[in-house]
C-alpha positions as CSV (number, residue, x, y, z in Angstrom):
1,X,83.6,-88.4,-47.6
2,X,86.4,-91.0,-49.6
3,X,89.1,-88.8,-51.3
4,X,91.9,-90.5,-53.1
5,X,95.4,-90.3,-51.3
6,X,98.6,-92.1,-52.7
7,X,96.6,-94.4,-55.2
8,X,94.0,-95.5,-52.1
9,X,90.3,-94.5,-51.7
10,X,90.2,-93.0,-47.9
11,X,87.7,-92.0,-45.5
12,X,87.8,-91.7,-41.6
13,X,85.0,-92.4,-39.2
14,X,84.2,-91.4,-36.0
15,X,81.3,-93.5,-33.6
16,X,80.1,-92.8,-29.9
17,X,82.2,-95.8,-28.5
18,X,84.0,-98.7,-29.4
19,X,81.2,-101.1,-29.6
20,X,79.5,-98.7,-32.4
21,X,82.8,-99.0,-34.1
22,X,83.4,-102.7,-34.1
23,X,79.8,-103.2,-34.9
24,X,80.8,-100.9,-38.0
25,X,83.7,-102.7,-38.9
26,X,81.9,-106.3,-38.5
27,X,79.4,-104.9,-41.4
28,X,82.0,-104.1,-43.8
29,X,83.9,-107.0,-43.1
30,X,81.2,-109.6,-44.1
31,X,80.4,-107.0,-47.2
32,X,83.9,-107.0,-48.3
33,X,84.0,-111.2,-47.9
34,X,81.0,-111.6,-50.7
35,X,82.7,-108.8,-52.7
36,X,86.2,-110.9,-52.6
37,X,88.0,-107.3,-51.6
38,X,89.2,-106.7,-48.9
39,X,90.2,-103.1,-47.3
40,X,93.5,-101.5,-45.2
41,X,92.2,-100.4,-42.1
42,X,92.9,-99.0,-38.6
43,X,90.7,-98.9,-35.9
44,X,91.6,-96.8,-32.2
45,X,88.8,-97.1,-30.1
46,X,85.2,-94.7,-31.1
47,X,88.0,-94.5,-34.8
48,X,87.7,-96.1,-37.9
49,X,89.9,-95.4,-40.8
50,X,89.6,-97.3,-44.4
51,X,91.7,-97.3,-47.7
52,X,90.9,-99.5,-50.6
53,X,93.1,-100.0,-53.5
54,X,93.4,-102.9,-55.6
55,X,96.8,-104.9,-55.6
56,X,95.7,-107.2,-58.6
57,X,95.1,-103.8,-60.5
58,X,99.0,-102.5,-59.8
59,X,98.0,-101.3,-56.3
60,X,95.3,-98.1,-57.5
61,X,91.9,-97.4,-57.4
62,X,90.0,-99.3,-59.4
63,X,86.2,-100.5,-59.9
64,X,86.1,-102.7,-57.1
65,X,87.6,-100.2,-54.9
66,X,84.7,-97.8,-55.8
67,X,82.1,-100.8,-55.6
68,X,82.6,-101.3,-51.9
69,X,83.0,-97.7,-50.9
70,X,79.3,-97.4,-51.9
71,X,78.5,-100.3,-50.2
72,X,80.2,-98.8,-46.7
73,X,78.6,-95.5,-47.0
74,X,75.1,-97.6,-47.7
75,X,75.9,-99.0,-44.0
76,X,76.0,-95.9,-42.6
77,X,71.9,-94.4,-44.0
């Protein structure tokens, strides 16, 4: 689940393997393209971890932030 830390929406996720992961992280990239907002993230192998704030907004969550977190956890059903 996304809880807010230091002004950033942030959730961790965990896949079988790398592949599964990239695969993950190639779906939210082309989401986040047509949104125009783009995430933090840090990936480690089977580990995917994503905050979203939005710098034009003074760097906290804002609308778009919360937009596209509903569109990565639609990935995931």
């Amino acid at each position: 689940m996304w809880h807010e830390q230091e002004n950033k929406l942030v959730r961790e996720f965990r896949f079988s393997n790398f592949q599964e992961a990239f695969t993950f992280m190639t779906r939210v990239a082309f989401i986040a393209d047509q949104m125009g907002h783009h995430p933090d993230w840090f990936n480690s192998y089977n580990y995917v971890k994503i905050e979203l704030n939005t710098h034009d907004e003074g760097g906290v969550v804002g609308e778009k932030d919360r937009k596209l977190a509903e569109a990565i956890d639609e990935i995931l059903t």
